[in-house]
Structures are given as C-alpha cells and as structure tokens.
N, C-alpha and C positions, 0 to 999 in steps of 0.2 A: 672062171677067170674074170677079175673087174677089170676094167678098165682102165687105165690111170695115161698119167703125161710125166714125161721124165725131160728131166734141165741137167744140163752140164755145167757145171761152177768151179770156180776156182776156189772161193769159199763161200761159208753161209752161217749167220751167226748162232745154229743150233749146235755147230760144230765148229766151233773158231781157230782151233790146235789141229783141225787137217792138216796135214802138209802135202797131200796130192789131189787132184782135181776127186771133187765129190757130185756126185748122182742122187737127184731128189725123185721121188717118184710123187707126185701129185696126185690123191684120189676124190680130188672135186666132184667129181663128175664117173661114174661108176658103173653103171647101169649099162649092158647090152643087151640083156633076155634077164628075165627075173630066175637068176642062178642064187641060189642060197648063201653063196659067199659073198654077193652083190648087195643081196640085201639087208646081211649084216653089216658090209662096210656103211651104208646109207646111215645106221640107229648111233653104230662105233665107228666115229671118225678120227682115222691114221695119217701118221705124215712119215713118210721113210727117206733117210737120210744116209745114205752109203759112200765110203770111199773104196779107191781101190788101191788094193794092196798086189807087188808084184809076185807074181807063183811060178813055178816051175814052168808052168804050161801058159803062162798069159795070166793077166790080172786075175784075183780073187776079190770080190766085193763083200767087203764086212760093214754090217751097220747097224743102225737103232730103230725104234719105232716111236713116235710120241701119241701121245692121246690127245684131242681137243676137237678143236669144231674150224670147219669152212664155213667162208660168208661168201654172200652172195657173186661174187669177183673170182670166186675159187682161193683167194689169200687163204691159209691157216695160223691159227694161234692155238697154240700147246698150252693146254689147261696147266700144264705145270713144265716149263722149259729142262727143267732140274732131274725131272724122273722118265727117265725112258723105258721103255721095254723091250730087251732083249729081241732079233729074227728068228723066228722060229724055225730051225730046219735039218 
C-alpha cells in the first residue's frame, strides 16, 4: 500500500465539470517499507482525481488517473492534462 494525502475540493481544474465535491489523492511522497507497489509509484508518477457519485448505500467514488511528475513541493503536472487513465478495479 503507498502512501498518499488526500484533499477535499469543491473543484480542480483537471476536472472542471464536477458538480459534487472531488477527492485528490496526492502520491508525492509514497514510500513506507520498500513494497513493490511503492516503488513503482516513485519511476510512474500518478495523480488521482475522484468524485463522488451518490449510491444506494453512501457515495461511490469514480475517477481518473493522470500521468506526469511531482516537484519538489509535491505540486503535480500531468504530462498531458487531455489523457487520463481509466481506475483500475
């Protein structure tokens, strides 16, 4: 399991056509034991962008992946804002 920091937003301009609050998950910073899924987020850096949609049972979170690099501040830029990838699950 990585690591990550998650933000509560009203919006975010990867997702500008939200229309219910959206959940970033931030993987700046990743690393708790060198777990193989850890060390792949480090080479492949992700930026997750989810809203929440209402369900039977309580919110269901759907959302995208982008690709690109963190700097130093943990900020991210999506190497291509345009092209996401699908959550795997």
């Amino acid at each position: 399991m990585a690591k990550f920091t998650t933000r509560l937003l009203d919006s975010h301009p990867l997702a500008p056509r939200a229309k219910s609050n959206l959940v970033i998950l931030n993987y700046a910073d990743v690393l708790t034991k060198p777990y193989l899924a850890e060390l792949l987020l480090t080479e492949v850096q992700v930026y997750d962008v989810q809203v929440a949609i209402k369900g039977k049972y309580g919110p269901v979170f759907v959302g995208k992946t982008w690709l690109g690099k963190y700097d130093e501040k943990g900020e991210f830029t999506a190497s291509d804002p345009n092209n996401t990838k699908p959550l795997s699950g």
